[in-house]
C-alpha positions in Angstrom: 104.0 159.3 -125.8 104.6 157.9 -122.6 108.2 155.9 -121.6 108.2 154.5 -118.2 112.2 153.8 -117.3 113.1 152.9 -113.7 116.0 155.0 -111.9 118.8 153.6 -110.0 117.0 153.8 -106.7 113.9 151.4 -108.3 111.5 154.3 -108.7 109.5 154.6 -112.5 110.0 157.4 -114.2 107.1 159.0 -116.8 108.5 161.0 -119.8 105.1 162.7 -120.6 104.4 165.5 -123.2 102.7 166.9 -119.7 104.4 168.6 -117.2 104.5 166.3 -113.3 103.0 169.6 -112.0 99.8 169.0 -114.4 100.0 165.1 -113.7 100.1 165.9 -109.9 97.7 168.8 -110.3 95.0 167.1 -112.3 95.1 164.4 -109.6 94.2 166.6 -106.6 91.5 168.3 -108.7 89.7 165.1 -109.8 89.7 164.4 -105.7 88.2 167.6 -104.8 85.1 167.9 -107.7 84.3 163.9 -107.0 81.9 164.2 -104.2 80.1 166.9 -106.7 80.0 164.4 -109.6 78.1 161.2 -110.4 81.4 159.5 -110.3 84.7 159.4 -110.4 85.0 159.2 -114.7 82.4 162.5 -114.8 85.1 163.9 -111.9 87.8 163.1 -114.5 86.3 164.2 -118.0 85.5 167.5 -116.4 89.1 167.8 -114.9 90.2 167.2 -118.2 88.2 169.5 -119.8 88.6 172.3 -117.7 92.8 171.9 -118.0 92.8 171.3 -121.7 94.1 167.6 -121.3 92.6 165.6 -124.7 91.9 162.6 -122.9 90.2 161.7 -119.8 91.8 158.0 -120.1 95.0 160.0 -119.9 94.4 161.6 -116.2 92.3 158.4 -115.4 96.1 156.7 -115.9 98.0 159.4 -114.1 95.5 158.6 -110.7 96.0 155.3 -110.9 100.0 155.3 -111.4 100.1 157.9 -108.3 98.4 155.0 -106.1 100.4 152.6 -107.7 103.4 154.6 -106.2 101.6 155.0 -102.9 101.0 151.5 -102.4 104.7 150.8 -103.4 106.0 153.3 -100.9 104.1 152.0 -98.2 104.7 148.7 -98.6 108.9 149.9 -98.3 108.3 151.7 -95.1 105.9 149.3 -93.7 108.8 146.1 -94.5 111.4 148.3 -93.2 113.0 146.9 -89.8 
């Protein structure tokens, strides 16, 4: 099950039944084995096969929340005086 809550500073918070390390590792790995790969879902159902994750849909959400943090974080530091 995953609970997104936001912090007092604005940030989203993921209560996973997967450790951030995992989340953040799985990430990095999809990266790496995508120039091998037809594409980036064959990059992620082997990622999520070779750590045991049941769900390539899962990691395929974890990548795409990570850039959705990016692109928030970067919007803050470019708006900032």
């Amino acid at each position: 099950m995953r609970i997104v809550n936001r912090s007092k500073g604005g940030r989203r918070q993921i209560r996973s039944k997967y450790p951030a390390e995992l989340r953040e590792r799985a990430a990095r790995m999809v990266a790496e084995v995508r120039p091998d790969r037809d594409g980036e879902y064959a990059a992620i159902a082997n990622v999520a096969k070779l750590l045991g994750v049941g769900s390539p849909k899962t990691i395929r959400q974890w990548i795409r929340y990570q850039d959705s943090e990016f692109e928030s974080i970067s919007r803050q530091i470019l708006a900032a005086p």
